[in-house]
N, C-alpha and C positions, 0 to 999 in steps of 0.2 A: 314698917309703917305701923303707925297706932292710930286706934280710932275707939271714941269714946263707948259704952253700951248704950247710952244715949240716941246714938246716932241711928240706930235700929230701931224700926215698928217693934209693937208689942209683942207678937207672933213668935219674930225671933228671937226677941231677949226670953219670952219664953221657953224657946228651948235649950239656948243657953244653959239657962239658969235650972233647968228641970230636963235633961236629957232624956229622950225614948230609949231605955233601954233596949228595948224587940227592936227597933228600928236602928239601933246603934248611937251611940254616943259623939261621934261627928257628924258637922252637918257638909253637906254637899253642896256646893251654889252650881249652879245652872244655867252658862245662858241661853237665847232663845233659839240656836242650832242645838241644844241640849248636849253641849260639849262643856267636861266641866272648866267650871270660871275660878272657881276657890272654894275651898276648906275653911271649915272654923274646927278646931278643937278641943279638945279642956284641958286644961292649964299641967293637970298628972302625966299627960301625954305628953305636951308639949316641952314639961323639964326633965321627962324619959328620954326623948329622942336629943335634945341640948348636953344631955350627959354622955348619950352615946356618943354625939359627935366629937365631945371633946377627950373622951376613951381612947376612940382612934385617933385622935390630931394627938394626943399624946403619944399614943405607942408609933405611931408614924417616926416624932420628932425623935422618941427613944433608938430608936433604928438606925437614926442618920448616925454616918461613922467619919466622925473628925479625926482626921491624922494633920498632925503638925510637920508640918516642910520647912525646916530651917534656913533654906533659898529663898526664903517668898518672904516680902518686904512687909513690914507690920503699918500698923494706921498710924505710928507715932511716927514712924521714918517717913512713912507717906505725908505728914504733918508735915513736917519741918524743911520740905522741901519746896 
């Protein structure tokens, strides 16, 4: 989902745009059971953990072990049938 900075009071584009350090650099949303609702980010983080994930989805895919079955009917034969 995207949503503009617009869309945000001043408060929080403020901290956006100017992170508390001492208080940490994401923010916490909250709802009114004080269970949390969503995270916002900063954007270093956010293509930290996007690379992580494709680190793994890579080394995962690297793992898979294709053996070829000379039995097993190919998509062209599947095709033409």
């Amino acid at each position: 989902m995207k949503v503009s900075i617009n869309d945000f009071n001043q408060n929080i584009i403020s901290m956006i745009k100017n992170p508390d350090l001492s208080e940490g650099e994401d923010i916490l949303i909250y709802d009114d059971n004080n269970e949390l609702a969503g995270v916002i980010i900063q954007p270093k983080l956010y293509q930290f953990i996007i690379n992580k994930i494709n680190e793994i989805e890579d080394a995962e895919d690297s793992a898979v072990s294709y053996r070829h079955d000379s039995d097993t009917i190919s998509l062209d034969d599947l095709l033409k049938e």
